[in-house]
mmCIF file of the C-alpha atoms, coordinates in Angstrom:
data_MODEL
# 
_entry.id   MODEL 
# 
loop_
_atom_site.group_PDB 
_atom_site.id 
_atom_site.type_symbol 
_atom_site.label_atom_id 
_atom_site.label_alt_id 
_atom_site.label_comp_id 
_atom_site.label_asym_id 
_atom_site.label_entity_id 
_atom_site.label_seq_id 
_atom_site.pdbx_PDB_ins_code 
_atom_site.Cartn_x 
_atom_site.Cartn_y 
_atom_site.Cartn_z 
_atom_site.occupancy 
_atom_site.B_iso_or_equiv 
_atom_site.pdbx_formal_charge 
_atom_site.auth_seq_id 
_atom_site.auth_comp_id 
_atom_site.auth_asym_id 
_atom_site.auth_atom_id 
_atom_site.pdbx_PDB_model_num 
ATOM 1  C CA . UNK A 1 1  ? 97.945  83.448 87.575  1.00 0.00 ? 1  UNK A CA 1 
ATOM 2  C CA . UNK A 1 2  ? 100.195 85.888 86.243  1.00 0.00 ? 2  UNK A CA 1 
ATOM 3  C CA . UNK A 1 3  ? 102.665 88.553 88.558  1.00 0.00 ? 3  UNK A CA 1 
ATOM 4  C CA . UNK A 1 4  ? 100.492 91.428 87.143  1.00 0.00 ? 4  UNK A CA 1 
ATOM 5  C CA . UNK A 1 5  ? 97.192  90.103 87.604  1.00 0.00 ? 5  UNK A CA 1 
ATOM 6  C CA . UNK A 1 6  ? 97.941  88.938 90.924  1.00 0.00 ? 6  UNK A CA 1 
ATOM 7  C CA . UNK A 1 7  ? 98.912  92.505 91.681  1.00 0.00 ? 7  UNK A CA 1 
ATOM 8  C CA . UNK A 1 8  ? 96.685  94.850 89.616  1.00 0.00 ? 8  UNK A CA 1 
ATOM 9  C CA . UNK A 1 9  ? 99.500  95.829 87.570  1.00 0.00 ? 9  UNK A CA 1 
ATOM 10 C CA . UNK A 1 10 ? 100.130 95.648 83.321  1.00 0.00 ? 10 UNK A CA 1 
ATOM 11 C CA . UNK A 1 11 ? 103.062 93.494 82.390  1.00 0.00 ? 11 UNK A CA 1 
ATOM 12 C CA . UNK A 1 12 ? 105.032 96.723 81.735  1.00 0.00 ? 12 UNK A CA 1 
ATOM 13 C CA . UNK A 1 13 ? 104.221 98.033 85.139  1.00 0.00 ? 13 UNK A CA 1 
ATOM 14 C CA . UNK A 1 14 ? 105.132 95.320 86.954  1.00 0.00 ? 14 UNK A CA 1 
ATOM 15 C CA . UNK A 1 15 ? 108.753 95.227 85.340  1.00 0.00 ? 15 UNK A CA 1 
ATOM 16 C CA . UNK A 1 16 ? 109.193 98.449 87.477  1.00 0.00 ? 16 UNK A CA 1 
ATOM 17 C CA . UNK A 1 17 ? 107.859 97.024 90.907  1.00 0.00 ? 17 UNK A CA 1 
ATOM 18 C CA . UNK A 1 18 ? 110.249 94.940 92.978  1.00 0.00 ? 18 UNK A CA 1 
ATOM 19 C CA . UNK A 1 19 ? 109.187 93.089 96.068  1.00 0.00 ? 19 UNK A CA 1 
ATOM 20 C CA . UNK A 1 20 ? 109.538 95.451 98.851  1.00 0.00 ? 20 UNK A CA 1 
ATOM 21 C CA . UNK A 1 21 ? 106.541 97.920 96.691  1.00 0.00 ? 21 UNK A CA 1 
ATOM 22 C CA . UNK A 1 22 ? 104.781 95.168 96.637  1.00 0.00 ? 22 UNK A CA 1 
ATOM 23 C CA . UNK A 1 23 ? 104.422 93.768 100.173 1.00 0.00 ? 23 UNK A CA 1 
ATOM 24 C CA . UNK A 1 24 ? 103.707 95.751 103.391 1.00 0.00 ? 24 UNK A CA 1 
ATOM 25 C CA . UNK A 1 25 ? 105.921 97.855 105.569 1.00 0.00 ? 25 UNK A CA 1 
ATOM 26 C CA . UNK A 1 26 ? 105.702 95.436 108.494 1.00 0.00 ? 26 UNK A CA 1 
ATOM 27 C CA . UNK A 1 27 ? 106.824 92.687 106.062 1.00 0.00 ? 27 UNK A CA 1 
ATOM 28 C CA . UNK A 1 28 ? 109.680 93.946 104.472 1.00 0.00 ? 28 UNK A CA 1 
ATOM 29 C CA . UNK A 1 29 ? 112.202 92.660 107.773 1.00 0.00 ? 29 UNK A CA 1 
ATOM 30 C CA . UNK A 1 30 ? 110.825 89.271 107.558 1.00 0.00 ? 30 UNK A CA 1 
ATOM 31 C CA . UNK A 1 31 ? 111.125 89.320 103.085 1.00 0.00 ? 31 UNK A CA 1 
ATOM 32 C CA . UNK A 1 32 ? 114.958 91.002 103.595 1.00 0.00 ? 32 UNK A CA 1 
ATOM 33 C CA . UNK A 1 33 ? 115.597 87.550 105.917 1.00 0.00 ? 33 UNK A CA 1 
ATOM 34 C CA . UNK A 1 34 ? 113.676 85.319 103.007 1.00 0.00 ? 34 UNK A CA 1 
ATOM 35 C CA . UNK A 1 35 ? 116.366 86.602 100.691 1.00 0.00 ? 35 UNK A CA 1 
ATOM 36 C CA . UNK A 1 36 ? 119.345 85.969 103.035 1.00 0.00 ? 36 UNK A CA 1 
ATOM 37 C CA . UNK A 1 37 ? 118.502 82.536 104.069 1.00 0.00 ? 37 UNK A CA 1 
ATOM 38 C CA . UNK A 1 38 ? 116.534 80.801 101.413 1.00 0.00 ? 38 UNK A CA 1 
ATOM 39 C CA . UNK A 1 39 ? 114.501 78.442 103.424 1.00 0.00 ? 39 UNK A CA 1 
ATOM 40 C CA . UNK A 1 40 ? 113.261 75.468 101.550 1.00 0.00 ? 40 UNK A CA 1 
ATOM 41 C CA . UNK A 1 41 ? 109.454 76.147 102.609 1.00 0.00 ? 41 UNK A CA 1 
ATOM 42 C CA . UNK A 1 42 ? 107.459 78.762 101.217 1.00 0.00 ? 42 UNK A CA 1 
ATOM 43 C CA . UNK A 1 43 ? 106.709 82.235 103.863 1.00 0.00 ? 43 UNK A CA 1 
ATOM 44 C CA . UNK A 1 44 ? 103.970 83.499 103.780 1.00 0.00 ? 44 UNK A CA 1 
ATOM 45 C CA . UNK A 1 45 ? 103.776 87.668 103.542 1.00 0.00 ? 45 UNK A CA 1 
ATOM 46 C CA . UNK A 1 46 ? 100.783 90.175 103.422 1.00 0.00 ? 46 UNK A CA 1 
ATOM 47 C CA . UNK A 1 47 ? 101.175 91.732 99.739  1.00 0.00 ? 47 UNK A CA 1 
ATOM 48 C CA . UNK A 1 48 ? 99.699  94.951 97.901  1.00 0.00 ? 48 UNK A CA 1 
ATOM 49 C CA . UNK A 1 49 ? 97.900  95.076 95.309  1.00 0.00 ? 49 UNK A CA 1 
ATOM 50 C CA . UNK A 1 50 ? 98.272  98.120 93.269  1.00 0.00 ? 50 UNK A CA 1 
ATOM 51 C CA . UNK A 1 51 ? 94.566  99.319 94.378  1.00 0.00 ? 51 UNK A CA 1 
ATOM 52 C CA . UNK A 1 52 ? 96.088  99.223 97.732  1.00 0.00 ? 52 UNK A CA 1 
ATOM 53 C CA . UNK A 1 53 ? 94.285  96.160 98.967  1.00 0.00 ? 53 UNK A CA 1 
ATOM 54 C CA . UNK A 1 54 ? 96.185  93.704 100.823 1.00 0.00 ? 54 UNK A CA 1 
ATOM 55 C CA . UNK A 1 55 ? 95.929  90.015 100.349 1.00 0.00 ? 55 UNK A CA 1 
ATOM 56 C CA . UNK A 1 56 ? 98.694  86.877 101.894 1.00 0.00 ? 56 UNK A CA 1 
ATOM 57 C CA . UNK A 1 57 ? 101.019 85.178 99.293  1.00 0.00 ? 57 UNK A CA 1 
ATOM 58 C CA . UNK A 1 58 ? 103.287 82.244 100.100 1.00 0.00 ? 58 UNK A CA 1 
ATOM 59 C CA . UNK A 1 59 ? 107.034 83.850 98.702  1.00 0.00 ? 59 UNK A CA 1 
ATOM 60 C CA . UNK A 1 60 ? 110.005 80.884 98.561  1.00 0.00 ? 60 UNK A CA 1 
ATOM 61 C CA . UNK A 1 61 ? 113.023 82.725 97.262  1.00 0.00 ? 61 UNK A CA 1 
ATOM 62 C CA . UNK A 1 62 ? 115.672 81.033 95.156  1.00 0.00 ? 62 UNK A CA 1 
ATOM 63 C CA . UNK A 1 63 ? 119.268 82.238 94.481  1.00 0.00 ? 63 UNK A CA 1 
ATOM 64 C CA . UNK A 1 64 ? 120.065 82.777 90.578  1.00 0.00 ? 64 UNK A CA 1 
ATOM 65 C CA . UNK A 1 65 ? 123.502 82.934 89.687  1.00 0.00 ? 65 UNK A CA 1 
ATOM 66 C CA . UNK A 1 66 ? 124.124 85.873 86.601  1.00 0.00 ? 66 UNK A CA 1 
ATOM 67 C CA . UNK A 1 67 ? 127.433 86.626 86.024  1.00 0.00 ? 67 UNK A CA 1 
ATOM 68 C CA . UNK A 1 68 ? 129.274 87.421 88.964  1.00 0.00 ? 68 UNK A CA 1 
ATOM 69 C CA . UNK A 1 69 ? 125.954 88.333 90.434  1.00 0.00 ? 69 UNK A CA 1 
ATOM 70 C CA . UNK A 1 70 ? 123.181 86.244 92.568  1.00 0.00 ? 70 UNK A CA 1 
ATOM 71 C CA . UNK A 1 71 ? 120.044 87.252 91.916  1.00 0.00 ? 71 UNK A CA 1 
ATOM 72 C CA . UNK A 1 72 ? 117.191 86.702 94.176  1.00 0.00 ? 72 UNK A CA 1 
ATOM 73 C CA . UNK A 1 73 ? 114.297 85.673 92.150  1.00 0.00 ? 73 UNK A CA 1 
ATOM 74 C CA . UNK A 1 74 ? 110.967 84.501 94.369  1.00 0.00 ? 74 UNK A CA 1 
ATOM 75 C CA . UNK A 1 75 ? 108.115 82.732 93.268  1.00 0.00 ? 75 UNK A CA 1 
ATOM 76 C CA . UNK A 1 76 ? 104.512 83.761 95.276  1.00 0.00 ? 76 UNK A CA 1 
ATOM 77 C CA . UNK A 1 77 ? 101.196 82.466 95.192  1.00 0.00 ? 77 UNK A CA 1 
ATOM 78 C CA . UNK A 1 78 ? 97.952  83.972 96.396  1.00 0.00 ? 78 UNK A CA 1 
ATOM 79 C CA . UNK A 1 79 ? 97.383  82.540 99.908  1.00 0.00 ? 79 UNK A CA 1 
ATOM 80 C CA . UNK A 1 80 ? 93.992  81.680 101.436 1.00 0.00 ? 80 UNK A CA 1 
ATOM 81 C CA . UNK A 1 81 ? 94.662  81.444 104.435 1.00 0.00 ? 81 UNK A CA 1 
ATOM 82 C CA . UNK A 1 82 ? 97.610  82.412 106.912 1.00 0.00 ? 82 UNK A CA 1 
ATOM 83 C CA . UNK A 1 83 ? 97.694  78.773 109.027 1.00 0.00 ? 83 UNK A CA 1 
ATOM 84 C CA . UNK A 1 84 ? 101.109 78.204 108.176 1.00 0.00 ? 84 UNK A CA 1 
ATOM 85 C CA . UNK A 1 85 ? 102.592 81.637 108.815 1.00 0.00 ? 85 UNK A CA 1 
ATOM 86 C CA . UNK A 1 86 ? 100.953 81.925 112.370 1.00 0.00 ? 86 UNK A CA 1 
ATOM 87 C CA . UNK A 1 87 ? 102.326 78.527 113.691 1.00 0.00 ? 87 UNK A CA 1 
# 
């Protein structure tokens, strides 16, 4: 499944979303650490879609080096269930 229909969003909306608009408030502590420390399982976060409906996705973040940059790609999938997050 595609970013955008995961979300509710076109392709050329989605370009202008990043991923604090697209998970919760409460989350966006726990998604700044995901970035900083890169675990090697996937975390799983409460997103938004763009209807305003929440749903869980599992995020694992990997660094990207561009330049004299890192960028902080993450790749999310639609979670069933939250098990793993509430251990």
């Amino acid at each position: 499944m595609t970013h955008s229909l995961m979300f509710g969003y076109e392709k050329e909306e989605m370009m202008n979303q990043d991923a604090f608009t697209l998970t919760e408030e409460g989350e966006h502590e726990a998604l700044h650490q995901l970035f900083l420390s890169y675990p090697e399982q996937p975390y799983v976060l409460k997103a938004i879609r763009k209807g305003g409906a929440s749903f869980y996705i599992e995020v694992l973040a990997h660094p990207y080096p561009h330049g004299d940059r890192i960028l902080r790609p993450f790749v999310e999938y639609e979670s069933h269930c939250r098990r793993r997050r509430d251990r």
